[in-house]
N, C-alpha and C positions, 0 to 999 in steps of 0.2 A: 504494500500500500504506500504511495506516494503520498506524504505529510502537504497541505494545503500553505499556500503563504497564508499570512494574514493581510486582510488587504485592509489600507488606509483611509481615515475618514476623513474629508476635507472640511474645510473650517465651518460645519454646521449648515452651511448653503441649504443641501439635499438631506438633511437629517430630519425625520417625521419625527414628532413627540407627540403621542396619548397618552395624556393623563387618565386617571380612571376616575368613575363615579362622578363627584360633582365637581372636582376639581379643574381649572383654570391655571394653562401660563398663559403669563402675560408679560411683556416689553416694554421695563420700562424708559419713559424717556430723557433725551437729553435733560440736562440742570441747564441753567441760564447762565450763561458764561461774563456777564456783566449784568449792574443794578441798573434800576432808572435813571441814577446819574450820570452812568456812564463807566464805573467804577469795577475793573478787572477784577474777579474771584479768583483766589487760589482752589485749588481740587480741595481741597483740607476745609474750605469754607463755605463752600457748595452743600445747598441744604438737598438731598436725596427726593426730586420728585414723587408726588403721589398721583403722577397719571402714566396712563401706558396704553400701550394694543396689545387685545387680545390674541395670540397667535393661534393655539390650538383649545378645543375642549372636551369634556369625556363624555361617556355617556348619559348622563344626567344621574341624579340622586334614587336611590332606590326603595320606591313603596311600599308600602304592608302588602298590598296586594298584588308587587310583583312586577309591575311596571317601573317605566323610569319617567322621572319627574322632566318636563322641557328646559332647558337654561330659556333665561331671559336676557340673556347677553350671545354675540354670535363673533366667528372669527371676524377681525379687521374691527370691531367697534374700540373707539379711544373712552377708556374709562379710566373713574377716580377710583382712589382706593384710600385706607388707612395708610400712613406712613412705614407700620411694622407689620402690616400682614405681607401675607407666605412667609417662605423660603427661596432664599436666592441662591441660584445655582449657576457654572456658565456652562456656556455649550462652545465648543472655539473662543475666540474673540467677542461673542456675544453674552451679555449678565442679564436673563431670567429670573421671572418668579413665578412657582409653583402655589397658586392659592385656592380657598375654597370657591365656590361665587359666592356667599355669604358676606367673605371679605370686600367683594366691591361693592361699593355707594353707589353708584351714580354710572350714567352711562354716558358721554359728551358728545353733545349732537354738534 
């Protein structure tokens, strides 16, 4: 038997993520790299956005009776969230978070 390479993943580009159940990643976004004044932020001063895009999500939350509950959020919507909900995780060069949809508020039209 001929041992297989293992073949290499590129930087997340073509990576699928399914979260399960009710779960949610979501991308969050840039910080604001300057105030209204005008006033350059060091990274260290940068306060960690609480919005992002939806990227992927699971099957929905699961019923007494066996079905699965709808998300009321869908890939590509920009939502709010708390500042500490999920877990952040990266994938390549890209920082994710893995949250409930409980955790998000708001959906930004």
């Amino acid at each position: 038997m001929a041992k297989k390479k293992p073949q290499k993943k590129s930087g997340g580009g073509d990576l699928k993520l399914q979260p399960l159940g009710d779960r949610v990643v979501v991308e969050r976004e840039e910080s604001e790299e300057t105030t209204a004044g005008g006033i350059v932020l060091p990274d260290t001063a940068k306060d960690k956005p609480a919005r992002g895009r939806v990227i992927s999500v699971g099957d929905g939350r699961l019923l007494d009776d066996g079905s699965r509950a709808p998300f009321q959020v869908k890939v590509g919507d920009r939502v709010l969230f708390s500042s500490y909900a999920g877990e952040e995780f990266r994938v390549g060069d890209r920082e994710l978070l893995l949250m409930s949809e409980e955790d998000i508020l708001a959906i930004i039209n």
